[in-house]
mmCIF entry with sequence, helices, sheets and N, C-alpha, C, O atoms, coordinates in Angstrom:
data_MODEL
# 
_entry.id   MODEL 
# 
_entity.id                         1 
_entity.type                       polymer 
_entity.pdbx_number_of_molecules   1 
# 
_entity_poly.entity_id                      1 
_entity_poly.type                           'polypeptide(L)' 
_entity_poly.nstd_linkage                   no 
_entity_poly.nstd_monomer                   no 
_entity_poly.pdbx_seq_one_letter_code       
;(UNK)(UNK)(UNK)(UNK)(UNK)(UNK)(UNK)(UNK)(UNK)(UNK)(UNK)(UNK)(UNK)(UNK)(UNK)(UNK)
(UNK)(UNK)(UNK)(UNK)(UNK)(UNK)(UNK)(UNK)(UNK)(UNK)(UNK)(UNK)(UNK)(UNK)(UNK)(UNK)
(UNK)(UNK)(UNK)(UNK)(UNK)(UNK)(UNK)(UNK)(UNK)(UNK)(UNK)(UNK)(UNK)(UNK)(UNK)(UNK)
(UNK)(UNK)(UNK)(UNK)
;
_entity_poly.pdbx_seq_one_letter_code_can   XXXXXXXXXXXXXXXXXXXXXXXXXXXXXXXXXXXXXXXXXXXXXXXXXXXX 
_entity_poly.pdbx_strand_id                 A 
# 
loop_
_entity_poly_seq.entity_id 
_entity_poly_seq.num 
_entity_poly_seq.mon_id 
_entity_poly_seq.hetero 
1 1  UNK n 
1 2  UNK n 
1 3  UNK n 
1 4  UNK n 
1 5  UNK n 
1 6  UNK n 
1 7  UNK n 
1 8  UNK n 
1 9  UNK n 
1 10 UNK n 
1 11 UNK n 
1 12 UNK n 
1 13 UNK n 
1 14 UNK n 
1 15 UNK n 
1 16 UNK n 
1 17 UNK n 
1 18 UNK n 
1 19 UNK n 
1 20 UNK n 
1 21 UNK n 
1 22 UNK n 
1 23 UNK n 
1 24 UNK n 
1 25 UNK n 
1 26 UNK n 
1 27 UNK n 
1 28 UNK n 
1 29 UNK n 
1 30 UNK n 
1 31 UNK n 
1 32 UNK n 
1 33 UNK n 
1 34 UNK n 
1 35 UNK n 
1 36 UNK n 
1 37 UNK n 
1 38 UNK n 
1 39 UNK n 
1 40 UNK n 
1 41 UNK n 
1 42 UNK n 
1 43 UNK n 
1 44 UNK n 
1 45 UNK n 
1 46 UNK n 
1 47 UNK n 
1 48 UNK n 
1 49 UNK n 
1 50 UNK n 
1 51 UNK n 
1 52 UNK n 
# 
_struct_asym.id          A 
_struct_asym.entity_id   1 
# 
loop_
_struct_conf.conf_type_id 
_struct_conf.id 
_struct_conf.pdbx_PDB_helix_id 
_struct_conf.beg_label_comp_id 
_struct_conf.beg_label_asym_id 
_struct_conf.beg_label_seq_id 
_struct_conf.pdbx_beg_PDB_ins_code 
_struct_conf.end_label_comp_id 
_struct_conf.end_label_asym_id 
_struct_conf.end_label_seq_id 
_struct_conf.pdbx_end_PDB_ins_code 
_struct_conf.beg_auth_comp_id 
_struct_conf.beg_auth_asym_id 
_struct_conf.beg_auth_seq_id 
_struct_conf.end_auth_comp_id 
_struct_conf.end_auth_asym_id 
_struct_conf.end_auth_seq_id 
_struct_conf.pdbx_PDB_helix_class 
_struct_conf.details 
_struct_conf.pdbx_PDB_helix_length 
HELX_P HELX_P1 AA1 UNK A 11 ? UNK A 17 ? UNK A 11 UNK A 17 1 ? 7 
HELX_P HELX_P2 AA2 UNK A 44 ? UNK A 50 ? UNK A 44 UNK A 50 1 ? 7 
# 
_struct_conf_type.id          HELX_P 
_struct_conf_type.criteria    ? 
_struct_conf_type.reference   ? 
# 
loop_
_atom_site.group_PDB 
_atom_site.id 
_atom_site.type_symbol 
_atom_site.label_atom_id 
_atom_site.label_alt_id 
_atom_site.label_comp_id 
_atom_site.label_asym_id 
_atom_site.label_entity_id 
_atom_site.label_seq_id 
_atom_site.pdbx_PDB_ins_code 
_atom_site.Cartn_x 
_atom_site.Cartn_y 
_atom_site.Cartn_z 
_atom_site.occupancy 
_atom_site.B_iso_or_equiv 
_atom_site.pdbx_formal_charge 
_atom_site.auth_seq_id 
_atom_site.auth_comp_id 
_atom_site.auth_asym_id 
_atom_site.auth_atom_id 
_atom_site.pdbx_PDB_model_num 
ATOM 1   N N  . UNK A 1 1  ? -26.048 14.833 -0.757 1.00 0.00 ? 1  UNK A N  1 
ATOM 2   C CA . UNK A 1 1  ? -24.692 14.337 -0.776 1.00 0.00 ? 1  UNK A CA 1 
ATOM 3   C C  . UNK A 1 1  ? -24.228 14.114 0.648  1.00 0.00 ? 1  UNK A C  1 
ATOM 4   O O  . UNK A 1 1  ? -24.724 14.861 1.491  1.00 0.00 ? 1  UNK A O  1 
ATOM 5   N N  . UNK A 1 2  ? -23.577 13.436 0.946  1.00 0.00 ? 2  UNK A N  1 
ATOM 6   C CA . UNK A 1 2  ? -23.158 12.752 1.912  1.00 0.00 ? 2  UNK A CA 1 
ATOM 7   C C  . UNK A 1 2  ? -21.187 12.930 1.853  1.00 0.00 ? 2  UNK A C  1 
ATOM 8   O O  . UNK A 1 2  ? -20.571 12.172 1.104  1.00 0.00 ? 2  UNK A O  1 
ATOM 9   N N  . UNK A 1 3  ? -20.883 13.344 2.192  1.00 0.00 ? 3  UNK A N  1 
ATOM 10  C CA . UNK A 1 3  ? -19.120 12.924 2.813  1.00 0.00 ? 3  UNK A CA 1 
ATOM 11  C C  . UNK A 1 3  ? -18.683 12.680 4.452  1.00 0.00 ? 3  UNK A C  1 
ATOM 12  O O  . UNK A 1 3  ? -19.183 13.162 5.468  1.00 0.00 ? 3  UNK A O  1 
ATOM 13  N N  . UNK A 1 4  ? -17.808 11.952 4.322  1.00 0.00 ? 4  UNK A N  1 
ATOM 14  C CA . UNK A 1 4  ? -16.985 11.464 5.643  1.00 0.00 ? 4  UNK A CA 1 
ATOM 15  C C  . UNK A 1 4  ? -15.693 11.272 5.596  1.00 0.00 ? 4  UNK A C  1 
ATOM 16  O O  . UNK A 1 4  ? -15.190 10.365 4.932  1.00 0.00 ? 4  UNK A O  1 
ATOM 17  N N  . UNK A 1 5  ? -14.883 12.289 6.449  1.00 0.00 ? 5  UNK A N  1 
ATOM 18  C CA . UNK A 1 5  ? -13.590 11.957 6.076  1.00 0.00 ? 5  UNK A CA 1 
ATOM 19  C C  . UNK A 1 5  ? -12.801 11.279 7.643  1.00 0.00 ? 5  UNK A C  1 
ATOM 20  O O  . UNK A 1 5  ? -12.829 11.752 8.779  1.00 0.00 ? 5  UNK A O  1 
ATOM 21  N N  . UNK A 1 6  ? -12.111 9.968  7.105  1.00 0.00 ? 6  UNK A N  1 
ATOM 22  C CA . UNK A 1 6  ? -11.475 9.314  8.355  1.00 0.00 ? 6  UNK A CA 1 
ATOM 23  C C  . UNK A 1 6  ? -10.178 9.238  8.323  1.00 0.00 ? 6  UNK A C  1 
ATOM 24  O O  . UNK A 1 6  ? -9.732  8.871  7.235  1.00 0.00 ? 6  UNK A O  1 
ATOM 25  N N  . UNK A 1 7  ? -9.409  9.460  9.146  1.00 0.00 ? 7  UNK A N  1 
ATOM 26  C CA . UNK A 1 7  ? -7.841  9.502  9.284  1.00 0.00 ? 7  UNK A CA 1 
ATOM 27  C C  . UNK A 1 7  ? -7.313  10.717 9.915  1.00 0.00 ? 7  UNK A C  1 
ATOM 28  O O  . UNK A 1 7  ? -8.248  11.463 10.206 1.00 0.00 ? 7  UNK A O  1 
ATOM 29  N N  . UNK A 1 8  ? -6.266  11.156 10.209 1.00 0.00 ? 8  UNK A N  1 
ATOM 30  C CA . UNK A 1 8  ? -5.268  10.367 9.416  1.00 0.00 ? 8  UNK A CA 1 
ATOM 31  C C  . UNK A 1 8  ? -5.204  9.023  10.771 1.00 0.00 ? 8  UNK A C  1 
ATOM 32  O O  . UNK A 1 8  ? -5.790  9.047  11.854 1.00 0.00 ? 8  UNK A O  1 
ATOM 33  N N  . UNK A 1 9  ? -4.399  8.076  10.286 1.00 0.00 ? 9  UNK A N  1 
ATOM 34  C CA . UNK A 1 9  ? -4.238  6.781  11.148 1.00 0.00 ? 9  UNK A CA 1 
ATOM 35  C C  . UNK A 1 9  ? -3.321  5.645  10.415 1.00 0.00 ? 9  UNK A C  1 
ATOM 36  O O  . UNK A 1 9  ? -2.989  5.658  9.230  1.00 0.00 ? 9  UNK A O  1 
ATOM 37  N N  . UNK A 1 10 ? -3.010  4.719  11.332 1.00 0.00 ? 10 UNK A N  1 
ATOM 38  C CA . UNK A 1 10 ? -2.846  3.245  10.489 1.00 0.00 ? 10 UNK A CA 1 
ATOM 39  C C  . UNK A 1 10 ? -3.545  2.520  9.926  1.00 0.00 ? 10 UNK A C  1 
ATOM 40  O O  . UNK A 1 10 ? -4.679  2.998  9.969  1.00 0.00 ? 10 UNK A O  1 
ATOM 41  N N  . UNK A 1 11 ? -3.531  1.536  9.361  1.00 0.00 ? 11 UNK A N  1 
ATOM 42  C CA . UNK A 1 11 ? -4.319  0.708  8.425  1.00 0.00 ? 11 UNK A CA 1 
ATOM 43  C C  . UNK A 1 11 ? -5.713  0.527  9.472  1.00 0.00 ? 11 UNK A C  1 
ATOM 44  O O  . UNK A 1 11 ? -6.889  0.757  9.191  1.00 0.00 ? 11 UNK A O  1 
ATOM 45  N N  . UNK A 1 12 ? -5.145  0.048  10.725 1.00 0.00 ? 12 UNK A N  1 
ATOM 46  C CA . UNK A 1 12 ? -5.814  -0.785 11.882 1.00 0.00 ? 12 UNK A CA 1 
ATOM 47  C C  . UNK A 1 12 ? -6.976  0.320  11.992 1.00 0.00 ? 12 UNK A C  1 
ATOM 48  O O  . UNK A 1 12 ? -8.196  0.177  11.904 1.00 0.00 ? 12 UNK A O  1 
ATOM 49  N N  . UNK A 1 13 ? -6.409  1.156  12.152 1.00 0.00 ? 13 UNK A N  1 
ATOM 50  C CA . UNK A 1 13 ? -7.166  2.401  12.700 1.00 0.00 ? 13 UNK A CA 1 
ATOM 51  C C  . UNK A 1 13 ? -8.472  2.904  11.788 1.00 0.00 ? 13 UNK A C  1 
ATOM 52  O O  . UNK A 1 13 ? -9.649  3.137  12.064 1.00 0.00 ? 13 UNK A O  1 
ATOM 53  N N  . UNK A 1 14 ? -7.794  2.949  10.741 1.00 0.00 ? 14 UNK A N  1 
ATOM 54  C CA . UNK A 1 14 ? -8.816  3.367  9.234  1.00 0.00 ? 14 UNK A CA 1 
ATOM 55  C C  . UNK A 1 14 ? -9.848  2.352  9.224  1.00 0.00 ? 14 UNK A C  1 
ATOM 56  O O  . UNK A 1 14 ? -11.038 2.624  9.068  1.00 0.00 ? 14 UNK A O  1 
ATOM 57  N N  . UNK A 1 15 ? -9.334  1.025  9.413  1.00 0.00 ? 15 UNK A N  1 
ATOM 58  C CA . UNK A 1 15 ? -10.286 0.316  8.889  1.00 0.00 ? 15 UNK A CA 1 
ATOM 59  C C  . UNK A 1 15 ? -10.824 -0.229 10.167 1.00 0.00 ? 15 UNK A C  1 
ATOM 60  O O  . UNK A 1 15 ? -10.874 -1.459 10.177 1.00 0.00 ? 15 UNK A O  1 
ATOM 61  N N  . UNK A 1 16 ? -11.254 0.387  11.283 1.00 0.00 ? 16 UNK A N  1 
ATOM 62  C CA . UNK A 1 16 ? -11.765 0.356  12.574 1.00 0.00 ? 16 UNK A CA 1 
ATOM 63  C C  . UNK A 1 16 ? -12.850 1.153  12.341 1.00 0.00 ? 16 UNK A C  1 
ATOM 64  O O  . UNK A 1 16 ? -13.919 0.543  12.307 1.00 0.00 ? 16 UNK A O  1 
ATOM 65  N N  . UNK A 1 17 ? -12.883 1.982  12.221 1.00 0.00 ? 17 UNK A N  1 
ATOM 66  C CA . UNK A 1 17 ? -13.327 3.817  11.594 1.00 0.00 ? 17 UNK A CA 1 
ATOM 67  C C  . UNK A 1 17 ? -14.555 3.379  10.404 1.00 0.00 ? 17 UNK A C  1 
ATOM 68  O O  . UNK A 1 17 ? -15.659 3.911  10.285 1.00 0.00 ? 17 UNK A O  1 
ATOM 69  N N  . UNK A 1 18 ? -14.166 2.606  9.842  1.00 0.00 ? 18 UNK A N  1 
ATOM 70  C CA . UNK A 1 18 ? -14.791 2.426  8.153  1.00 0.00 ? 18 UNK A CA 1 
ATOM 71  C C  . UNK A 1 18 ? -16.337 1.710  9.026  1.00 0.00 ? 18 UNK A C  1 
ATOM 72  O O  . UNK A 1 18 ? -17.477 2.169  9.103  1.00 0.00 ? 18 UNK A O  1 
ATOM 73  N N  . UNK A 1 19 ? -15.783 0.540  9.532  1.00 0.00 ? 19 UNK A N  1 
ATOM 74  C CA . UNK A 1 19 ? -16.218 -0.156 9.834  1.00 0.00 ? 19 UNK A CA 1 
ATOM 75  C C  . UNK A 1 19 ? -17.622 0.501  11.115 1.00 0.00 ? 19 UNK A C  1 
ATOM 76  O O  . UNK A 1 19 ? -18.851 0.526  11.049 1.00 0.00 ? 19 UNK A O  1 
ATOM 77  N N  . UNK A 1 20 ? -16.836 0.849  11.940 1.00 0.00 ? 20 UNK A N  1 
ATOM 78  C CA . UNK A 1 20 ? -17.908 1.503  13.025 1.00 0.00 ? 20 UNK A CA 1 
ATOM 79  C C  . UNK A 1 20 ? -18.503 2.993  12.517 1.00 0.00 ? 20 UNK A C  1 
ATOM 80  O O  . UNK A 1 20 ? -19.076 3.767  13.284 1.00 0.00 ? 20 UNK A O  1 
ATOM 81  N N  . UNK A 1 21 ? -18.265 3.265  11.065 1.00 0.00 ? 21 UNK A N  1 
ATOM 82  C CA . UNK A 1 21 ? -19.850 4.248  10.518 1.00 0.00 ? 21 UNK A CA 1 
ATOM 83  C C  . UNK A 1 21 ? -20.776 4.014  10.160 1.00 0.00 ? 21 UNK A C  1 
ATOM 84  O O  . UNK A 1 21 ? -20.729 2.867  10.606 1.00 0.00 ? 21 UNK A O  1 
ATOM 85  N N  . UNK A 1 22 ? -22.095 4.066  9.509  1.00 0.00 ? 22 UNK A N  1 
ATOM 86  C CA . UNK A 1 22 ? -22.772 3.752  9.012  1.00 0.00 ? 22 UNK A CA 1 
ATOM 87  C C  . UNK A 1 22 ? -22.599 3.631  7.538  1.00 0.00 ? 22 UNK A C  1 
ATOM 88  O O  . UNK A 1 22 ? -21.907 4.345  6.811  1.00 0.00 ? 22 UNK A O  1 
ATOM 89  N N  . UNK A 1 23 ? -23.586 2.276  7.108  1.00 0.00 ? 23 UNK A N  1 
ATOM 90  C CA . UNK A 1 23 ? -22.783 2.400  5.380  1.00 0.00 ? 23 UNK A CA 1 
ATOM 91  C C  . UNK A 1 23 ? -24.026 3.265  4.727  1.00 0.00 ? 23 UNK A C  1 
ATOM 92  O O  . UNK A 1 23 ? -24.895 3.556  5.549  1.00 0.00 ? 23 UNK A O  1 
ATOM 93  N N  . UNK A 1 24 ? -24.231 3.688  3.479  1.00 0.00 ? 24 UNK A N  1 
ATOM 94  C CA . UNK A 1 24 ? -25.023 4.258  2.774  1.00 0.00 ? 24 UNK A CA 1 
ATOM 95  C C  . UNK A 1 24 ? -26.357 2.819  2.676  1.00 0.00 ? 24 UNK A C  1 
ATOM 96  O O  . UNK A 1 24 ? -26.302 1.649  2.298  1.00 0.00 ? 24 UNK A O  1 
ATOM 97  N N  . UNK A 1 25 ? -27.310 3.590  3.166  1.00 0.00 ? 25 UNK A N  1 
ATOM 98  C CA . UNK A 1 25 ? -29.032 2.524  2.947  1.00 0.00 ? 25 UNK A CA 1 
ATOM 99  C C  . UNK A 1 25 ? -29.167 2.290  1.540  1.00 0.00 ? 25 UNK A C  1 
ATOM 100 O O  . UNK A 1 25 ? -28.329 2.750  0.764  1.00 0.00 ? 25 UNK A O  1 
ATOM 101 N N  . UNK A 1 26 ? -30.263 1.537  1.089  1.00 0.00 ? 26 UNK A N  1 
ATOM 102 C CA . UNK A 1 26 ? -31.632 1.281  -0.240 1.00 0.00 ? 26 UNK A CA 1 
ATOM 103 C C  . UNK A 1 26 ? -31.792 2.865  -0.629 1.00 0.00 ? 26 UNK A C  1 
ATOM 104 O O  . UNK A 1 26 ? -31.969 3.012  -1.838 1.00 0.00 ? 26 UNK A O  1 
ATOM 105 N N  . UNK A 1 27 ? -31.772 3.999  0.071  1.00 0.00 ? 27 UNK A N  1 
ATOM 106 C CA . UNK A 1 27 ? -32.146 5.548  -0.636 1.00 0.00 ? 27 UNK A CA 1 
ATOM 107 C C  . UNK A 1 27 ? -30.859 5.693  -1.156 1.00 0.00 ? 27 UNK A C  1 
ATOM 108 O O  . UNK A 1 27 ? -30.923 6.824  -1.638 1.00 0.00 ? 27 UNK A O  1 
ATOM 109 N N  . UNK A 1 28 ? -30.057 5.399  -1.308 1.00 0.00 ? 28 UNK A N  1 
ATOM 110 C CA . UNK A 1 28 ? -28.255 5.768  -1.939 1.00 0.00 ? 28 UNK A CA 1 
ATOM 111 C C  . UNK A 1 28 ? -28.509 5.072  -3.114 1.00 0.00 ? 28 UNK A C  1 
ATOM 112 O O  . UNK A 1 28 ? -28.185 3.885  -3.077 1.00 0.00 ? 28 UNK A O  1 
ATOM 113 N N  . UNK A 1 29 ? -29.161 5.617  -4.486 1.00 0.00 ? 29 UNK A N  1 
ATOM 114 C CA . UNK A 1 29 ? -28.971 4.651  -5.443 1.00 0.00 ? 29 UNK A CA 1 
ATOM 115 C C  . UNK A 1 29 ? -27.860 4.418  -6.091 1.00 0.00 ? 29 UNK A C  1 
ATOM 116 O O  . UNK A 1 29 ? -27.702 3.433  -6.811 1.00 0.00 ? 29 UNK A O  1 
ATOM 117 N N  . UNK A 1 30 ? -26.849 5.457  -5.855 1.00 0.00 ? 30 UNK A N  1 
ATOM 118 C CA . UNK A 1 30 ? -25.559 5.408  -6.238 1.00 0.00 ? 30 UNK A CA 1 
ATOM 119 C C  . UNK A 1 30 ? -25.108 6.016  -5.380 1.00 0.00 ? 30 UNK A C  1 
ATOM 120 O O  . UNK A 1 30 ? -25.624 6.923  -4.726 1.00 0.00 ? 30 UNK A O  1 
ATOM 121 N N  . UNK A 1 31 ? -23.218 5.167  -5.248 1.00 0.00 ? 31 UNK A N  1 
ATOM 122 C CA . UNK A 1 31 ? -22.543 5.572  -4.335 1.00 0.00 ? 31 UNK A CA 1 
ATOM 123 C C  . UNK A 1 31 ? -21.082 5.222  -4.374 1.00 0.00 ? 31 UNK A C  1 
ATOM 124 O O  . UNK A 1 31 ? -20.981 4.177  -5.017 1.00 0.00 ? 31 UNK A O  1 
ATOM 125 N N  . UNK A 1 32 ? -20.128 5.562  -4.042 1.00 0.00 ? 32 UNK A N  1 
ATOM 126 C CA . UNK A 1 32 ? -18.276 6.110  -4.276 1.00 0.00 ? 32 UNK A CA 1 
ATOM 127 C C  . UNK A 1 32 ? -18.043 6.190  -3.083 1.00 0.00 ? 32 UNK A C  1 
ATOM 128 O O  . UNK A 1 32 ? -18.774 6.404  -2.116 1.00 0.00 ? 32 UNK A O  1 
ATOM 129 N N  . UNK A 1 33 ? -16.321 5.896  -3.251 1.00 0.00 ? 33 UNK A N  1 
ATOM 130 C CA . UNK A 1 33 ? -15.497 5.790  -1.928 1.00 0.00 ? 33 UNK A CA 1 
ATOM 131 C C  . UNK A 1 33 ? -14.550 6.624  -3.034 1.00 0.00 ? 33 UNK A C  1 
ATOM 132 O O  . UNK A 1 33 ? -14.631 6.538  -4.259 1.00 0.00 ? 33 UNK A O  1 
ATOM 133 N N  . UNK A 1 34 ? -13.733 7.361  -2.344 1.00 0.00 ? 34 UNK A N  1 
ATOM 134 C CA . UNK A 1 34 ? -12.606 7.703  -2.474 1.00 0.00 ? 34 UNK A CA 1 
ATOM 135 C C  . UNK A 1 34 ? -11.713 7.629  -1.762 1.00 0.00 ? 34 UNK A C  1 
ATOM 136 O O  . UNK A 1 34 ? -12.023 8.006  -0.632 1.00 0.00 ? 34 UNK A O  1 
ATOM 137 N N  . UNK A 1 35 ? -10.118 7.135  -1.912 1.00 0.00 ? 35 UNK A N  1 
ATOM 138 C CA . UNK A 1 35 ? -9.086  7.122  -0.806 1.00 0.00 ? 35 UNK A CA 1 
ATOM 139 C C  . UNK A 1 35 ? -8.560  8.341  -1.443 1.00 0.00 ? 35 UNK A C  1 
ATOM 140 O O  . UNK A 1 35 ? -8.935  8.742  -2.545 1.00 0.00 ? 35 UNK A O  1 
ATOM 141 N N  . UNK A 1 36 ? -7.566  8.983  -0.614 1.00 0.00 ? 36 UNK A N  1 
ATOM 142 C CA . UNK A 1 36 ? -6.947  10.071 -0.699 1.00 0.00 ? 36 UNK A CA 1 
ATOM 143 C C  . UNK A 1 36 ? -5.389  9.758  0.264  1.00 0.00 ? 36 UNK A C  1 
ATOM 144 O O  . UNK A 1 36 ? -5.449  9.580  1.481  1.00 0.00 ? 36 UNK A O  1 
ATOM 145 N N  . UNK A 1 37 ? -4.550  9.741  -0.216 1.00 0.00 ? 37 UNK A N  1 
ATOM 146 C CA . UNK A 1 37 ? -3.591  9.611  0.438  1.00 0.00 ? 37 UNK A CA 1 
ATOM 147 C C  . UNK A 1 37 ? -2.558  10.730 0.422  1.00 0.00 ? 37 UNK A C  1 
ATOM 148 O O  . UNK A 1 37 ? -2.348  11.300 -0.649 1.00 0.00 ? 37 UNK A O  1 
ATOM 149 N N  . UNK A 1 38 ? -1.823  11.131 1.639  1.00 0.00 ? 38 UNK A N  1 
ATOM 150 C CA . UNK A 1 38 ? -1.214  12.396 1.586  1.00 0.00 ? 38 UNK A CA 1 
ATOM 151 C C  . UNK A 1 38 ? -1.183  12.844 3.046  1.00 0.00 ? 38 UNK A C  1 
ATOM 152 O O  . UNK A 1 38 ? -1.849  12.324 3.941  1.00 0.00 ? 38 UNK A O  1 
ATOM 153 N N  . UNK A 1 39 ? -0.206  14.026 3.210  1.00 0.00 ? 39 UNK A N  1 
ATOM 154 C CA . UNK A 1 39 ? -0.253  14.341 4.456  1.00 0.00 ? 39 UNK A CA 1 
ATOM 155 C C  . UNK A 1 39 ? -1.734  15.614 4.461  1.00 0.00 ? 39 UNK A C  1 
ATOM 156 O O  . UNK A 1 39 ? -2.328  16.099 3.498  1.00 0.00 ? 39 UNK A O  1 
ATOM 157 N N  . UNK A 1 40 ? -1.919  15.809 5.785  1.00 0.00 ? 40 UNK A N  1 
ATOM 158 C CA . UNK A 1 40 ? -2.722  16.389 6.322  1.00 0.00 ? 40 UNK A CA 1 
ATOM 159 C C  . UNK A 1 40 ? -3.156  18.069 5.543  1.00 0.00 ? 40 UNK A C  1 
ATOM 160 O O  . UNK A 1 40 ? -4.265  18.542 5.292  1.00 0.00 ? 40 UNK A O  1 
ATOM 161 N N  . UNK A 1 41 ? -1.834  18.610 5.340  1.00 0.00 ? 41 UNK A N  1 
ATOM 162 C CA . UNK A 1 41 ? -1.244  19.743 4.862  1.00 0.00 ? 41 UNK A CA 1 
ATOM 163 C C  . UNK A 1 41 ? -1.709  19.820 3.086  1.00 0.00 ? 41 UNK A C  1 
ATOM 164 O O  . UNK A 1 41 ? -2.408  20.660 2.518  1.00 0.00 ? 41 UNK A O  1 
ATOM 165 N N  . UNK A 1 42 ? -0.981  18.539 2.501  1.00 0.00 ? 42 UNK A N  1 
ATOM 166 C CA . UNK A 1 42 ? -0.895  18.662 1.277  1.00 0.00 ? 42 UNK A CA 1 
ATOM 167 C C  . UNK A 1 42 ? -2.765  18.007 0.793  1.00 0.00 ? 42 UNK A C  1 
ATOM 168 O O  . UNK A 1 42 ? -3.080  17.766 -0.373 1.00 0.00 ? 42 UNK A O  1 
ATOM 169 N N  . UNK A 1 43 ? -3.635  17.859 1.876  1.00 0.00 ? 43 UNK A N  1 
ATOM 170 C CA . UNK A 1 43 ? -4.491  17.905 1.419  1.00 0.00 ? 43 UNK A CA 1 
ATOM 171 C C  . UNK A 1 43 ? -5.893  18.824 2.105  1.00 0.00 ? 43 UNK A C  1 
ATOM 172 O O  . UNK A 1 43 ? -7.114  18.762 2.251  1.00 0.00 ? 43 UNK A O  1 
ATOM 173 N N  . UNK A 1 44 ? -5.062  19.422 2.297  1.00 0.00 ? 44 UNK A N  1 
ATOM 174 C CA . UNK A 1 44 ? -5.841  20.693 3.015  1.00 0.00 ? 44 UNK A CA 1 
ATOM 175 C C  . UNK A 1 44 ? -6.630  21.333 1.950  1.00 0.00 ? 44 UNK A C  1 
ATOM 176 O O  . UNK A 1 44 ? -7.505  21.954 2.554  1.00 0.00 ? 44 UNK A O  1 
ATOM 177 N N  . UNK A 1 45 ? -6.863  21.600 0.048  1.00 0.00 ? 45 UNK A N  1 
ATOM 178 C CA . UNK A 1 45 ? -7.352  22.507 -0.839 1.00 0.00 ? 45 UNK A CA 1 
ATOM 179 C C  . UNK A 1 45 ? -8.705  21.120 -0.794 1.00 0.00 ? 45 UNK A C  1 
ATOM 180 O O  . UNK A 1 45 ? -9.860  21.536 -0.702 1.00 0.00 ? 45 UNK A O  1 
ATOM 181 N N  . UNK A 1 46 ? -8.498  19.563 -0.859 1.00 0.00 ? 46 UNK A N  1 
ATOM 182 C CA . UNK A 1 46 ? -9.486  18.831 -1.161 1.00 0.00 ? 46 UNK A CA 1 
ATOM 183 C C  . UNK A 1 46 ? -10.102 19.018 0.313  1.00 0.00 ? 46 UNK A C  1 
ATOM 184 O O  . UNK A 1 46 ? -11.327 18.921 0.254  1.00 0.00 ? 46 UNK A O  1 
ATOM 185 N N  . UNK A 1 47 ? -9.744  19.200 1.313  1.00 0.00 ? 47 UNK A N  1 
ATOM 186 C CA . UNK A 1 47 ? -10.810 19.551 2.250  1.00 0.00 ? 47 UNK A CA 1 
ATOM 187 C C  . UNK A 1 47 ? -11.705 20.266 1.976  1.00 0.00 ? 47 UNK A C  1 
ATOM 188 O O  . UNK A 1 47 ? -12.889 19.933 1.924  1.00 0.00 ? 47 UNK A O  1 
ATOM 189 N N  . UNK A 1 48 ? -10.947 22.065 1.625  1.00 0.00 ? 48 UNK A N  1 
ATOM 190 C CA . UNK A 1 48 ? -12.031 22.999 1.860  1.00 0.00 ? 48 UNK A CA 1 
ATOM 191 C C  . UNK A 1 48 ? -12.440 22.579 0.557  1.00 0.00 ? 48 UNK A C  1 
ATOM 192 O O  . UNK A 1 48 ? -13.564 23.059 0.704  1.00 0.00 ? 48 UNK A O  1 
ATOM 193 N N  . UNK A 1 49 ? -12.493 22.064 -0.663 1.00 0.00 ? 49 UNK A N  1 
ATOM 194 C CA . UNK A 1 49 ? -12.941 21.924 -1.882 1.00 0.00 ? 49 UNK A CA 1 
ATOM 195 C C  . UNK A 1 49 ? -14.652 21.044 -1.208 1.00 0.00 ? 49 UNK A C  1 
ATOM 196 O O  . UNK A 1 49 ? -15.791 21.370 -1.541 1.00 0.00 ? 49 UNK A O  1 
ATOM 197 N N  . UNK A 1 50 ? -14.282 19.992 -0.288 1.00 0.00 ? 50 UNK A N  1 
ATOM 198 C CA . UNK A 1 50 ? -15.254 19.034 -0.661 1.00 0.00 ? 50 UNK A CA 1 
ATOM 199 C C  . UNK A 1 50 ? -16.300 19.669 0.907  1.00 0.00 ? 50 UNK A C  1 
ATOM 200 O O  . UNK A 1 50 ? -17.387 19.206 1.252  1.00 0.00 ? 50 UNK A O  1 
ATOM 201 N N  . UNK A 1 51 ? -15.660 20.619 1.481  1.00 0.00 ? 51 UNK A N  1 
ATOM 202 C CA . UNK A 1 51 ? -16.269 20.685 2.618  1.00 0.00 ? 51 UNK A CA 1 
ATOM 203 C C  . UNK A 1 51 ? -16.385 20.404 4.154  1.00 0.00 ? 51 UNK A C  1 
ATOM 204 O O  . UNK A 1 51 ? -17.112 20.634 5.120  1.00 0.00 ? 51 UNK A O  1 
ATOM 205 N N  . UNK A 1 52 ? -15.113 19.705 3.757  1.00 0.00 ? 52 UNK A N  1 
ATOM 206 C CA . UNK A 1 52 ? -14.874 18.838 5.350  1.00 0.00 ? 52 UNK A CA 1 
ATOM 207 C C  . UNK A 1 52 ? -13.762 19.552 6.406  1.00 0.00 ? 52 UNK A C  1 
ATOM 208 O O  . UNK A 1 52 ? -13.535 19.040 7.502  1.00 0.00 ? 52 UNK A O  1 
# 
């Protein structure tokens, strides 16, 4: 499993970020994005939940 979490930021910023990671290769036979929107705070339980 693989996660990456980018933000917090503006649109500009996020999608600067998206862009300059690497995307998932041919070995990812399946694969998900999730957005998460929220302050920093109110998503502090899906951090430690997912690890990041």
């Amino acid at each position: 499993m693989r996660a990456r979490l980018i933000g917090p930021g503006d649109p500009f910023e996020l999608r600067t970020a998206l862009i300059e990671g690497d995307a998932p290769g041919h070995e990812w036979v399946l694969s998900a994005g999730v957005v998460l929107v929220g302050s920093l705070d109110g998503l502090s339980f899906v951090r430690e939940l997912v690890g990041l």
